[in-house]
C-alpha positions as CSV (number, residue, x, y, z in Angstrom):
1,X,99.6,-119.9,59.5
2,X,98.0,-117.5,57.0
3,X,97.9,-114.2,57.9
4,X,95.3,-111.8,55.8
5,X,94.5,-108.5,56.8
6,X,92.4,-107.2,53.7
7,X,90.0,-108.9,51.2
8,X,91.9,-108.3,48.4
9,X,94.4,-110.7,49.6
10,X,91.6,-113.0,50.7
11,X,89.9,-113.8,47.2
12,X,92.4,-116.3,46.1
13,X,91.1,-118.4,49.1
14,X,87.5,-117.3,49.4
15,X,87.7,-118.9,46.0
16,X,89.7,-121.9,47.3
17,X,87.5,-122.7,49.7
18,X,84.4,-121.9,47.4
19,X,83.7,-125.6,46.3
20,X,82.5,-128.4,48.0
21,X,84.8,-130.9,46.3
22,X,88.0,-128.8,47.8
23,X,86.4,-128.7,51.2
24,X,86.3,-132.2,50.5
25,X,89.7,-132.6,49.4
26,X,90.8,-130.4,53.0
27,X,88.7,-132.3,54.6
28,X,90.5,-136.0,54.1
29,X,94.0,-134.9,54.4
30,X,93.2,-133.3,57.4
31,X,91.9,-136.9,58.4
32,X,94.8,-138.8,56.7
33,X,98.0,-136.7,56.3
34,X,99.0,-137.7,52.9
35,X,97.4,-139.0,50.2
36,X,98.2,-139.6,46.5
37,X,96.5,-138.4,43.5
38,X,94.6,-141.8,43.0
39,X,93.7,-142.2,46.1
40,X,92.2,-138.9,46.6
41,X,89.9,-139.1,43.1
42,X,88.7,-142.6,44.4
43,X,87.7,-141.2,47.5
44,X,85.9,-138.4,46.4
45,X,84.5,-141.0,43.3
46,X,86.0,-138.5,40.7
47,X,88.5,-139.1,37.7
48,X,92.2,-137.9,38.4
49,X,91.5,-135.1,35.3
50,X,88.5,-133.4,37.4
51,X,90.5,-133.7,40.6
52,X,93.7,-132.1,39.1
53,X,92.4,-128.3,38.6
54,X,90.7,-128.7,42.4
55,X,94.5,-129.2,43.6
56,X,95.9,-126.3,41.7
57,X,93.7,-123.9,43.1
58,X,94.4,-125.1,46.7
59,X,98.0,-125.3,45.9
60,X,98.2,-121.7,44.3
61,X,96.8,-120.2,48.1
62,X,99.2,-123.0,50.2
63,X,96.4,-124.5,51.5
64,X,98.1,-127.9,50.6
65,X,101.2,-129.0,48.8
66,X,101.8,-131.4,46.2
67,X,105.4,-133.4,46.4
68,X,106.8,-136.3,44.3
69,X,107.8,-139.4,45.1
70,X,110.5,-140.3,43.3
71,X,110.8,-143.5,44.6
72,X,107.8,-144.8,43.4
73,X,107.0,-146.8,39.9
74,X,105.7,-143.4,37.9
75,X,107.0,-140.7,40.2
76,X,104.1,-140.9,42.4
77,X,102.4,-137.1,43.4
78,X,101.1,-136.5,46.8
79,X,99.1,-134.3,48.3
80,X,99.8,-133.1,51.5
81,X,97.9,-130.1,54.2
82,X,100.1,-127.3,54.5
83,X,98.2,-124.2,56.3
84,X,97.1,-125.0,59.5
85,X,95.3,-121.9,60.3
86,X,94.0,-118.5,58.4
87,X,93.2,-115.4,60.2
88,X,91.7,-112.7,59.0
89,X,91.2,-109.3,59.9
90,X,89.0,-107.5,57.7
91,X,88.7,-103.8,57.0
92,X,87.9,-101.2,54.9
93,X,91.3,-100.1,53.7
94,X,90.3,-96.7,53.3
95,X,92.3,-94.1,55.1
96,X,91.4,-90.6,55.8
97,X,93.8,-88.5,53.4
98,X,95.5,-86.3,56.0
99,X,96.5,-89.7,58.4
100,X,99.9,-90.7,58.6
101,X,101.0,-94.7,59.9
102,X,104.4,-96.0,61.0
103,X,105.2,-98.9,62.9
104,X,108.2,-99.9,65.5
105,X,109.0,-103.0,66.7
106,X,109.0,-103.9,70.2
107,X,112.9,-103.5,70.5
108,X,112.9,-100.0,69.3
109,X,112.3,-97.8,72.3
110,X,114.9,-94.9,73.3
111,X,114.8,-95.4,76.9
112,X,114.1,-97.6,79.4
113,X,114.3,-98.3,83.4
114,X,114.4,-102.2,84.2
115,X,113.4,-104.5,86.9
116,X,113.0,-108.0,87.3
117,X,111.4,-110.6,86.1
118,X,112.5,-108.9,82.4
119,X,114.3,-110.4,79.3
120,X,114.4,-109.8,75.5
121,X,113.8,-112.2,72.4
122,X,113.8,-111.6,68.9
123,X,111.4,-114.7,66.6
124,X,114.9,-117.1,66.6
125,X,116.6,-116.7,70.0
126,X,116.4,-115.0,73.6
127,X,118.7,-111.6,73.6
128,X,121.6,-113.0,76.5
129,X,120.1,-114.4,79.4
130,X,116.7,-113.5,81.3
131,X,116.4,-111.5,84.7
132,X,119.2,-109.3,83.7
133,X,118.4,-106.2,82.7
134,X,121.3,-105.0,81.4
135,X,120.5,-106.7,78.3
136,X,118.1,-104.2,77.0
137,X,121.0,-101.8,76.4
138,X,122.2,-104.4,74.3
139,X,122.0,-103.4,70.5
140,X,120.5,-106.3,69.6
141,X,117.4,-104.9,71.4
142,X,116.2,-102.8,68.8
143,X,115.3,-107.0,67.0
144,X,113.4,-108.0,69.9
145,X,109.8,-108.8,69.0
146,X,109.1,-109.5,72.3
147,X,110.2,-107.7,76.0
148,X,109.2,-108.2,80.0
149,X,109.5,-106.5,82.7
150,X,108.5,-107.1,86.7
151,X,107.9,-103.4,86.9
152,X,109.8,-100.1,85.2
153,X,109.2,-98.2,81.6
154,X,109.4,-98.4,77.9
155,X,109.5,-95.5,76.5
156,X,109.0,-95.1,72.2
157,X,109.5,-92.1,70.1
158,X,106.4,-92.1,67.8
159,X,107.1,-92.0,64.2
160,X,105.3,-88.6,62.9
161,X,106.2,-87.4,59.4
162,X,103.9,-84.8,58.7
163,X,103.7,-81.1,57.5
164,X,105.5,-79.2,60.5
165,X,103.0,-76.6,60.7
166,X,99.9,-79.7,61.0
167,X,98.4,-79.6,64.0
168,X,97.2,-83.3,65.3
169,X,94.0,-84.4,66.1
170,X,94.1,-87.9,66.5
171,X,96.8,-90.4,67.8
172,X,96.3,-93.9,68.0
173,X,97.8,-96.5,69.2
174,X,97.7,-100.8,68.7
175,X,99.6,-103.2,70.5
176,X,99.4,-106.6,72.2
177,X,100.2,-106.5,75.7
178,X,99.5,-108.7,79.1
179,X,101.0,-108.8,82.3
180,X,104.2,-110.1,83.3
181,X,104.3,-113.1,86.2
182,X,107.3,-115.8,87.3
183,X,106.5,-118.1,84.6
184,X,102.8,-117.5,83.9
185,X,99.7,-117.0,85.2
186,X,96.2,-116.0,84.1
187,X,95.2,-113.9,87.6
188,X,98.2,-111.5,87.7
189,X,96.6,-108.1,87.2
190,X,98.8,-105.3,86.5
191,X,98.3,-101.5,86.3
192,X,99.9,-100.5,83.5
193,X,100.4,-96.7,83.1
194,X,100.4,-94.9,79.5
195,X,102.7,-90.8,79.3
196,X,102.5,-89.1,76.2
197,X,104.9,-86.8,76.6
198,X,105.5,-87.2,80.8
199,X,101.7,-86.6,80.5
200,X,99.7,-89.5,82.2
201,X,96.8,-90.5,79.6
202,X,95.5,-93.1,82.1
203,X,95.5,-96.7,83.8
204,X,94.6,-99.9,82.4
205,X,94.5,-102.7,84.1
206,X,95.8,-106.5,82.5
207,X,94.5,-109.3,83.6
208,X,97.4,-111.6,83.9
209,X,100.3,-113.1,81.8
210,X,98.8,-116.1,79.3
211,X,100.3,-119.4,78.4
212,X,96.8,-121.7,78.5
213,X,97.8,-122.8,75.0
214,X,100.3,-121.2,72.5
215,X,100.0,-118.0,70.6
216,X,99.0,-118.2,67.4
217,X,102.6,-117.1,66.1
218,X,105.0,-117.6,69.3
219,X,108.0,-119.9,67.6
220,X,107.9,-123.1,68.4
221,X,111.1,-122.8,70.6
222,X,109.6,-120.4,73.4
223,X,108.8,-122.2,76.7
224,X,105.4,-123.3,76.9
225,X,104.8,-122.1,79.9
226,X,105.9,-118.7,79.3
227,X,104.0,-115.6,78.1
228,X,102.2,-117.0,75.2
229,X,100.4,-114.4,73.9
230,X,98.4,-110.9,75.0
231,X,95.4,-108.8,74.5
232,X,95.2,-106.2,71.5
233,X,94.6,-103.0,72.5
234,X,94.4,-99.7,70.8
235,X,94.8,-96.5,72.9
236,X,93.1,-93.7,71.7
237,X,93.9,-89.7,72.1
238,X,91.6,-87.4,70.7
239,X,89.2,-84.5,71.6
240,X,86.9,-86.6,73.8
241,X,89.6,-87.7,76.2
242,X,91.6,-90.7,76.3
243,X,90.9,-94.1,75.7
244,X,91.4,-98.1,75.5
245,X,89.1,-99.3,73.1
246,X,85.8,-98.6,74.1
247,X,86.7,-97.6,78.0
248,X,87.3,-94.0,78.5
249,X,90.9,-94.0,80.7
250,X,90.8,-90.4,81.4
251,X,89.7,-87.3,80.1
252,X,92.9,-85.6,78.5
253,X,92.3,-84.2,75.6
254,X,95.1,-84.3,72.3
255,X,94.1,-80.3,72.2
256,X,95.6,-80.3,76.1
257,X,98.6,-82.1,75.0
258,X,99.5,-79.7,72.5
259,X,101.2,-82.0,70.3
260,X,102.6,-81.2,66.6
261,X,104.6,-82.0,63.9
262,X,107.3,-80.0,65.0
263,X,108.1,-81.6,67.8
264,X,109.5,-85.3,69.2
265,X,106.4,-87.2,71.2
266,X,107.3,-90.0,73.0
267,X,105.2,-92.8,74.6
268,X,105.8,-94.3,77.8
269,X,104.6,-97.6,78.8
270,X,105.3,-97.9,82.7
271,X,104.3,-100.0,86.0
272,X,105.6,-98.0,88.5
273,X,106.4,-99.5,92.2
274,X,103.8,-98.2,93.9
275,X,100.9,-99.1,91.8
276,X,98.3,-100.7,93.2
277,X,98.9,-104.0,90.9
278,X,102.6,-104.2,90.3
279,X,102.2,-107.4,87.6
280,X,104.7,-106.0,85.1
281,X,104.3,-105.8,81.4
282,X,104.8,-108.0,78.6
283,X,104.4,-106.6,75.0
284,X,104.3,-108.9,72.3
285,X,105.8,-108.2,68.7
286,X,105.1,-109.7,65.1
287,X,106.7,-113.1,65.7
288,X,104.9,-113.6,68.8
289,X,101.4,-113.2,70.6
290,X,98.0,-113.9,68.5
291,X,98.4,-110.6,66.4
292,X,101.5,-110.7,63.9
293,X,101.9,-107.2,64.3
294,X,104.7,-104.8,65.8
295,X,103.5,-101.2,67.7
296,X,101.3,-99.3,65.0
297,X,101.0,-95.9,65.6
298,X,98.2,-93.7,63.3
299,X,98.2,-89.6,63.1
300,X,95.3,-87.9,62.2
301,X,96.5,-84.3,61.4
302,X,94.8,-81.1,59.6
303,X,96.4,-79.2,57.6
């Protein structure tokens, strides 16, 4: 797996990729697995010189790798598919000047309150067993990359470095979330509750806990038929109200919050016990989920 999240990164591919003969190339180890040099020109009815140059531009972005066999008469080269998958997000790059943009990782909150189903993992292990929720006091939380939880709070002091006298006008918010069931299941919905500051912002409710096939970058180790992967989602707080992508969650206002650069804010994820869907909450980190990202906050602030 590839993962681009700007065109300039993306040219030494687009150019890969912008040839017949190398989709060609792709194309047949793809089909075969491994093929030598020779083979490869006589399939695609070209001399080994013209094919060489194809190869080192598909080598030069890992969309293929070229070994030798040492055991072969002439120290045999063959090519071999390496990437799998590319994703690419694509976007302007351009950022308003006065903006400010941190990240934490999913391990990194400052408080928490715990109930099961729960458990911890960073990309390479689970953090001490599941179901015991002691283990997110555990210092090896602030690694996870993912978290659970049957129901309780995560709580995140946002990142702001800005001029203390700034006033903010935007926050936003991206993460990949889903629900939290025994196992898995697709039709679990689950209120989950976002407090900026022990002010509620609003409910949105998840669908269910995912694990129809495997997230794009959940380690090969994870059970496959636990939380795969979630939904992206990007909470919004600005002068319109507050929202989740394109549906408006409430109508508090970042003027009515009062927020600054003086001050700590601090962003509670919760499902509290007497929701209406008590599904829990599953929030997926960079080596995990479909996204490859951890919690990316963004301040818009005036001067």
């Amino acid at each position: 797996m590839r993962y681009i999240k700007n065109t300039d990164d993306a040219l030494e591919v687009f150019r890969a990729l912008g040839s017949e003969v190398r989709i060609d190339i792709l194309n047949l180890l793809i089909q075969n697995g491994r093929m030598s040099m020779n083979h490869l020109a006589q399939a695609l009815g070209i001399s080994n010189g013209a094919l060489t140059p194809h190869v080192r531009k598909l080598e030069a972005c890992d969309l293929l790798r070229v070994n030798t066999d040492t055991e072969k008469h002439g120290n045999l080269r063959l090519c071999e598919p390496h990437l799998d998958k590319i994703l690419f997000v694509l976007g302007s790059g351009q950022h308003p000047q006065n903006e400010f943009r941190s990240h934490l990782r999913v391990g990194q909150y400052s408080r928490c309150s715990i109930y099961p189903t729960c458990g911890l993992a960073t990309g390479s292990e689970l953090i001490g067993k599941v179901d015991d929720p002691r283990r997110f006091t555990d210092p090896k939380h602030f690694s996870a990359d993912i978290l659970w939880l049957g129901k309780g709070f995560v709580e995140y002091m946002i990142p702001c470095v800005i001029p203390r006298r700034s006033g903010i006008e935007q926050i936003s918010v991206s993460m990949e979330l889903s629900s939290e069931a025994p196992g898995s299941n697709p039709h679990w919905p689950s209120d989950i509750h976002f407090y900026l500051n022990d002010t509620l912002l609003g409910v949105w409710t998840s669908p269910g806990d995912f694990a129809d096939v495997p997230g794009l970058f959940t380690p090969d180790w994870w059970f496959s038929n636990w939380n795969q992967y979630g939904l992206l989602k990007t909470l919004l707080i600005r002068s319109d109200g507050t929202w989740i992508d394109d549906q408006k969650l409430s109508d508090v206002t970042i003027e009515q919050l009062q927020v600054t650069g003086k001050a700590p804010m601090y962003l509670r994820l919760e499902v509290p016990d007497n929701a209406r869907h008590v599904g829990g909450l599953t929030i997926f980190g960079r080596d995990f989920g479909n996204y490859n990202q951890d919690i990316e906050f963004r301040i818009i602030y005036s001067d």
